[in-house]
C-alpha atoms as an extended CHARMM CRD file, in Angstrom:
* protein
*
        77  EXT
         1         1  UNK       CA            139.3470000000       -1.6550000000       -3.6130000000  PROA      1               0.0000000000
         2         2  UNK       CA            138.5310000000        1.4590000000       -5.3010000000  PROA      2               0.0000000000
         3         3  UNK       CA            138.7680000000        1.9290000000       -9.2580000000  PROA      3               0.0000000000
         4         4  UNK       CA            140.2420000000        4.7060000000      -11.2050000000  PROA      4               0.0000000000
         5         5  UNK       CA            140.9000000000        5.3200000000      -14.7620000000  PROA      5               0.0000000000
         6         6  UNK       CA            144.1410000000        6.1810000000      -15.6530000000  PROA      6               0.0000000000
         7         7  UNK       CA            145.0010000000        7.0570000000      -19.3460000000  PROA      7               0.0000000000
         8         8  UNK       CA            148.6600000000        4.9400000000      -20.6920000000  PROA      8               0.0000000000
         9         9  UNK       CA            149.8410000000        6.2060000000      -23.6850000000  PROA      9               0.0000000000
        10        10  UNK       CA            150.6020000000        2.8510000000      -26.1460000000  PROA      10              0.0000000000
        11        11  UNK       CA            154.2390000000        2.6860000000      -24.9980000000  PROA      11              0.0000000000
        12        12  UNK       CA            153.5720000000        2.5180000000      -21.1460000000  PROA      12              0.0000000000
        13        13  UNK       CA            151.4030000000        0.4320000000      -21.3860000000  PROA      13              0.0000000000
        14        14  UNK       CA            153.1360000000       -2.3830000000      -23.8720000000  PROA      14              0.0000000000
        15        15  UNK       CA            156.0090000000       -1.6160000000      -21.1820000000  PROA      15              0.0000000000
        16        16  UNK       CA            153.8760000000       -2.3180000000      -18.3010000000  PROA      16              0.0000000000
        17        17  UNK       CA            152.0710000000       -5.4960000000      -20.0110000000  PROA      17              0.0000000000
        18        18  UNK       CA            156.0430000000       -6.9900000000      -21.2000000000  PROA      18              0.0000000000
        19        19  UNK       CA            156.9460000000       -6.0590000000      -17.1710000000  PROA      19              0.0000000000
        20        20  UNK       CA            153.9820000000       -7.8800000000      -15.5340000000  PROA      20              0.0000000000
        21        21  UNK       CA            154.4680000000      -10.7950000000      -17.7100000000  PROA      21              0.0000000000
        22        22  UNK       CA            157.9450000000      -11.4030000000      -17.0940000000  PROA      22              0.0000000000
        23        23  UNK       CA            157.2340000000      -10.5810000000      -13.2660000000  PROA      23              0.0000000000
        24        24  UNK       CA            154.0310000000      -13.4000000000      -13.6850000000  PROA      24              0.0000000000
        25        25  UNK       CA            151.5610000000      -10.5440000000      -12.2700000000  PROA      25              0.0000000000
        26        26  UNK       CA            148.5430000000       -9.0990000000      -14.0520000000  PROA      26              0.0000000000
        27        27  UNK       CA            148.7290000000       -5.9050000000      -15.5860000000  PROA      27              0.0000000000
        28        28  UNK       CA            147.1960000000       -4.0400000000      -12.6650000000  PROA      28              0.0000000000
        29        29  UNK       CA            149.1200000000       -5.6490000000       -9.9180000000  PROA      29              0.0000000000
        30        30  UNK       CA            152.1660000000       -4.9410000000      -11.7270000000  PROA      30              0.0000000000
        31        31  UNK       CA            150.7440000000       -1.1240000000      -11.6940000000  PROA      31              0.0000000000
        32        32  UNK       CA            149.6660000000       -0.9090000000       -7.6920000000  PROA      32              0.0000000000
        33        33  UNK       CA            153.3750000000       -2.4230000000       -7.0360000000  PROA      33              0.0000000000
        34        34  UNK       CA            154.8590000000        0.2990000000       -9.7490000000  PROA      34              0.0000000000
        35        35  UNK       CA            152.9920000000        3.0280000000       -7.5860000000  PROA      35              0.0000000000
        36        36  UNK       CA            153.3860000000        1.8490000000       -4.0540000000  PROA      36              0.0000000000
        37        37  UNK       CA            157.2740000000        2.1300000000       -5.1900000000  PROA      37              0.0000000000
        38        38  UNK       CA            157.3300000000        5.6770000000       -6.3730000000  PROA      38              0.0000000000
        39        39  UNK       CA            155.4990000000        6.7540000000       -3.8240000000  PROA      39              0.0000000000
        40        40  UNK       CA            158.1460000000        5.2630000000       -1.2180000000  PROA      40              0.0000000000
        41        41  UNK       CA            160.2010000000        7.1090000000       -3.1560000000  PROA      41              0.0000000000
        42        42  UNK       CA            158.9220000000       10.3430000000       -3.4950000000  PROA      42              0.0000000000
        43        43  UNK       CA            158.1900000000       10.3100000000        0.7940000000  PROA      43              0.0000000000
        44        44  UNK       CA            161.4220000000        9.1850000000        0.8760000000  PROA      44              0.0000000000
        45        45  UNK       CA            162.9050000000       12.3200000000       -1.3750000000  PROA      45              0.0000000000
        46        46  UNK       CA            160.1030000000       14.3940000000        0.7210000000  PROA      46              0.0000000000
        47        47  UNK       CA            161.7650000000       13.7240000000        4.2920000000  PROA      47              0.0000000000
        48        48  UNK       CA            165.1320000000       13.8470000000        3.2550000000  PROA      48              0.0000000000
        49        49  UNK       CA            164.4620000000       17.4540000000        2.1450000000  PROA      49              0.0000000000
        50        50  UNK       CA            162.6430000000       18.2410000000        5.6740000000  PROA      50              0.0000000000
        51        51  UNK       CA            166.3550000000       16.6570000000        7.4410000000  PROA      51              0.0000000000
        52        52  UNK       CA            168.7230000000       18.9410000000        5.0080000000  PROA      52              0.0000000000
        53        53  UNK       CA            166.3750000000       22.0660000000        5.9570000000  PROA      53              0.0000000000
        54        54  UNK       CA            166.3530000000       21.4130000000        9.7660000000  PROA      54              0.0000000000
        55        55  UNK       CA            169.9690000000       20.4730000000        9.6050000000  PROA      55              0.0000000000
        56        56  UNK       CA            170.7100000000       23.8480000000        8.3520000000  PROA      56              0.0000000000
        57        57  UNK       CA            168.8410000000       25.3220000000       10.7870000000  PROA      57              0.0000000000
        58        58  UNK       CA            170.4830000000       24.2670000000       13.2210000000  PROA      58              0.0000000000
        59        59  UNK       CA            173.9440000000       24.2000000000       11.5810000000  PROA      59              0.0000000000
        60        60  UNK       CA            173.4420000000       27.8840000000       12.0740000000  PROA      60              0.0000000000
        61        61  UNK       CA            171.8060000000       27.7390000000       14.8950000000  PROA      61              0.0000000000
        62        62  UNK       CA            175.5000000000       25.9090000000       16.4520000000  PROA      62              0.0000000000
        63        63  UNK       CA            177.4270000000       27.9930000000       14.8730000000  PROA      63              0.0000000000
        64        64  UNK       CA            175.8050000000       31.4870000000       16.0260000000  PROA      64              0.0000000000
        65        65  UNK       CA            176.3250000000       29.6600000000       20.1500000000  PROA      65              0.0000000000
        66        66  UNK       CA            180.0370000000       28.8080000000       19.4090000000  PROA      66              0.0000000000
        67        67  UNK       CA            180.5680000000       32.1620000000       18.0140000000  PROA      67              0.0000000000
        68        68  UNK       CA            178.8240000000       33.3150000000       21.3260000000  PROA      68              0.0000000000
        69        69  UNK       CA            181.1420000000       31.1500000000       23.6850000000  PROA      69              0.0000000000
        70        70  UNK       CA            184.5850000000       32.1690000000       21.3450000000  PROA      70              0.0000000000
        71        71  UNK       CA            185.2550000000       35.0260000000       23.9180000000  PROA      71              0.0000000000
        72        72  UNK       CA            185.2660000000       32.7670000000       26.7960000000  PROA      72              0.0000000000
        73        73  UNK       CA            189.2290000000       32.3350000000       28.2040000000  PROA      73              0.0000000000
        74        74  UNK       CA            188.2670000000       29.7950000000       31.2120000000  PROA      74              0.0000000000
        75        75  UNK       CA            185.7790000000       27.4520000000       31.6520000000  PROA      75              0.0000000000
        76        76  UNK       CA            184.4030000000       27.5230000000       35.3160000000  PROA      76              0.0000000000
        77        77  UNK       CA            184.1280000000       24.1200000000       37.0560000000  PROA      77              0.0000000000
């Protein structure tokens, strides 16, 4: 597994040493599982953005076609 250092400031990382205890993991699995979870998140928050954008593309994409069949008094069959 790769290494990298990452710089805590002495609050996060009392937090994150209290956290791991109570959660019996070491510091740094406690760390990979805190990161793993916001990153979830953040794809999460990512393709929710990309669904609201295409559903307002075609929101207006529907609405310009009904506006197009509006004129329409009888529907051939």
């Amino acid at each position: 597994m790769p290494n990298i250092n990452l710089n805590l400031s002495e609050e996060q990382l009392s937090k994150a040493t209290k956290i791991a205890t109570a959660l019996s993991l070491n510091r740094s699995a406690y760390l990979r599982h805190a990161i793993d979870h916001y990153l979830q998140k953040t794809e999460r928050e990512i393709l929710a953005k990309k669904f609201k954008e295409a559903s307002v593309k075609c929101r207006n994409e529907s609405l310009r076609i009904c506006k197009e069949f509006e004129g329409i008094d009888h529907i051939p069959e």
